[in-house]
N, C-alpha and C positions, 0 to 999 in steps of 0.2 A: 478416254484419258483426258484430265483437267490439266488445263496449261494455263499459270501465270505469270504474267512478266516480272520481269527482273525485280523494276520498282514496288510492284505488288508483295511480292516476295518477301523484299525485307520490310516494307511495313507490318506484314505478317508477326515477321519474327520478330520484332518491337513491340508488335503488341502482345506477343505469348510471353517472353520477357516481361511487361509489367503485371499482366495477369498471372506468370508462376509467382512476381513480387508480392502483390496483393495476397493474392490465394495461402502462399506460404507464412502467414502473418494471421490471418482473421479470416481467409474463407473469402468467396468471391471473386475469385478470377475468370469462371464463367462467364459473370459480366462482361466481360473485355474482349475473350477469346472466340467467343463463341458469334458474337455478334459482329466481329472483323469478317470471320467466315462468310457469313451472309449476306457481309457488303461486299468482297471480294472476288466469291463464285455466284452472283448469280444465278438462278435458272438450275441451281446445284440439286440433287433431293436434297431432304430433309437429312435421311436418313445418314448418307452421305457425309453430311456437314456436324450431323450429331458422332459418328462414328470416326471423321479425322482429328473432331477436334479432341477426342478423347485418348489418343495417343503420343499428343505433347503433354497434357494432364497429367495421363498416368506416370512418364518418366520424369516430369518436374516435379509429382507430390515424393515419387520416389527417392529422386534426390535432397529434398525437403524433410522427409520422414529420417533420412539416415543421419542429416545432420542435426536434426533433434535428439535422435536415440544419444548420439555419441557425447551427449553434453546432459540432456536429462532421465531420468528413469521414471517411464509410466507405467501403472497399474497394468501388464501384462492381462491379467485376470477380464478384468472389465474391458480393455481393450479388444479382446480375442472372441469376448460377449457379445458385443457389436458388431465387429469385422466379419465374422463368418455368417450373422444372416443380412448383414450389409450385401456381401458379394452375392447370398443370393437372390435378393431382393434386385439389385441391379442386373443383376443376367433377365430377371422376369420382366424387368422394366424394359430392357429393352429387344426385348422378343415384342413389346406390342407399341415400340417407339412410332414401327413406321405404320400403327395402325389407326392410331388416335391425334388427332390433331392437337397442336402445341396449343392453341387458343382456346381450350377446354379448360385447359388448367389456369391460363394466366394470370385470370380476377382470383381464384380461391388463392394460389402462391403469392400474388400481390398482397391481400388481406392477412395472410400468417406472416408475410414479411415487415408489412405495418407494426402487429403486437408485435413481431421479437425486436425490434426499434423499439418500442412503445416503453414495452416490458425493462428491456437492458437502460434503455437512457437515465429513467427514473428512479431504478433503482442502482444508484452511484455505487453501493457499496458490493453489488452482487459481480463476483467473480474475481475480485481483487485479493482474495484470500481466499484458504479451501477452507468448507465448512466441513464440518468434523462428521459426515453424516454414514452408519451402516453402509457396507457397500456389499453384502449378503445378500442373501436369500432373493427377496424382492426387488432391492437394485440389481442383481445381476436379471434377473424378469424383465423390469425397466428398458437395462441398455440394451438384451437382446430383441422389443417390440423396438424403439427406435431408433435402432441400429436395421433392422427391415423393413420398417419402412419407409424409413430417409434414403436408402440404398435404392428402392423400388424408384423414389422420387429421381433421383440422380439417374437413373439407367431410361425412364422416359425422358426429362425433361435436362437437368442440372443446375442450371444456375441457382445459388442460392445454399446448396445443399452444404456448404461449409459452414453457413450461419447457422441451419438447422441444427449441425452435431454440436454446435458449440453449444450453442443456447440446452440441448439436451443435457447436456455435460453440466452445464456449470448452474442450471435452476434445477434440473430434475437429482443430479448426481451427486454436485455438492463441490465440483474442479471449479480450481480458481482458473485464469482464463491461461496464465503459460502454461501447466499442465491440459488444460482442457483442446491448446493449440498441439499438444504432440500427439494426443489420444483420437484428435480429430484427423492427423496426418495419414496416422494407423486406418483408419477407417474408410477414410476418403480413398486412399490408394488400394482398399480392396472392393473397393463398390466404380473404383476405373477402371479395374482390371476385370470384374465379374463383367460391365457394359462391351470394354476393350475386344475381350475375349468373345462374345455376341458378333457384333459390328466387324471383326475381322473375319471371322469363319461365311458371313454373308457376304460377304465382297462390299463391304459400305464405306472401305478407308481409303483416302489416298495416300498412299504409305511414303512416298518423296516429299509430298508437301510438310506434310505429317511429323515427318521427322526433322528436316530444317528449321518447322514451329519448334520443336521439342529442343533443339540447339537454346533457344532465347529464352524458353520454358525452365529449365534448368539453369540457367544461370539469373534468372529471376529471384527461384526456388531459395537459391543458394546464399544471395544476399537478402531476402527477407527471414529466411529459418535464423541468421545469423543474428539480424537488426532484432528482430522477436525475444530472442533471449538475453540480448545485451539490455532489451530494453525494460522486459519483463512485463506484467501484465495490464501495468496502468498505459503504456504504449498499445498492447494489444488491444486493449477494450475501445479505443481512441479508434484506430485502425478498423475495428471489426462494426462499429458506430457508421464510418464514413463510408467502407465498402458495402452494409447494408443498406443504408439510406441512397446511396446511387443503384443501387441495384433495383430499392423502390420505384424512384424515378425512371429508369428506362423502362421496365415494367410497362409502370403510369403511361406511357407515351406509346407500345407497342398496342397496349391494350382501347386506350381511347382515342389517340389520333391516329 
């Protein structure tokens, strides 16, 4: 049993609180949550640390995801194309979380988080409007490959994986970027719950701490789903900009110092 004091405690949940804020907006609250974990429990497993923090996640994308539905209507169709081999791509990922060490991936995820910076900055006009493009045949093809294997990524690793769906969504799909934040909520919440559902059946969560995150998580959740749509998507792109390029940088710094 893990035991952290009081003051630990609610730093915790201030920081799951800005990270369901983040996350519920543009993706990237991994960054925030995930790395508190690490400073906080020491000497933690991995595994451990990968498995609690997916349990504030899961009920702040959840609370996030419902207050989009209740305000916008996304492609059911394409969303459900994603979501299901999202979840299982996640369940696989993290069957081999605690096998593979996290600094395999870092540099490759660092480099694909570069282009989708690179990509989204330069092109000002991508995702501010939805492009009129087929969402048959071949796009449902599409979003079921990248919807499995962002899912896979998210269930070993996660950070990051909310820029993936978007950046999937809005270059590959043709979603301007507030559609492409409700479709990614859809998605994200079943590739937490495929890792969730892993992680808990192994004993890898601490299910007290877990849930107090999940308190700060949710009301994060709750006032960025909200800020997101009021602000529509020239906000979101702003948002999804800043939480990727800090995601870069700690990256950057895990990786080489």
């Amino acid at each position: 049993m893990v035991e952290v004091s009081f003051e630990v405690l609610l730093l915790l949940i201030l920081a799951s609180a800005f990270a369901g804020l983040v996350d519920s907006i543009a993706g990237g609250g991994g960054l925030i949550q995930l790395p508190s974990l690490l400073v906080a429990l020491p000497g933690t497993q991995p595994a451990v640390i990968l498995g609690t923090n997916k349990l504030p996640a899961s009920l702040g994308t959840a609370t996030a995801t419902i207050t989009y539905l209740r305000r916008l209507r996304p492609n059911f169709r394409i969303a459900s194309l994603m979501a299901v081999p999202a979840f299982i791509g996640s369940a696989l990922g993290a069957r081999v979380a605690t096998q593979i060490p996290r600094e395999v991936f870092q540099p490759i995820i660092l480099i694909a988080l570069i282009l989708v910076f690179t990509y989204t900055f330069f092109r000002k006009e991508l995702g501010l409007t939805e492009a009129k493009l087929e969402r048959k045949g071949s796009q449902g093809i599409k979003a079921a490959f990248f919807g499995s294997a962002i899912g896979f990524y998210d269930g070993i690793f996660g950070p990051g994986t909310g820029s993936f769906l978007m950046l999937a969504l809005i270059a590959v799909l043709g979603y301007a970027f507030l559609e492409a934040t409700v479709t990614t909520k859809i998605v994200n919440l079943s590739t937490n719950i495929g890792a969730l559902l892993v992680f808990g059946f192994s004993g890898k969560i601490l299910w007290s701490l877990g849930l107090c995150m999940a308190i700060g998580n949710i009301a994060g959740g709750l006032l960025g789903a909200r800020l997101a749509i009021r602000g529509g998507s020239g906000l979101i792109r702003k948002i999804f900009l800043l939480a990727t390029s800090l995601l870069i940088i700690r990256l950057a710094a895990d990786t080489f110092l």
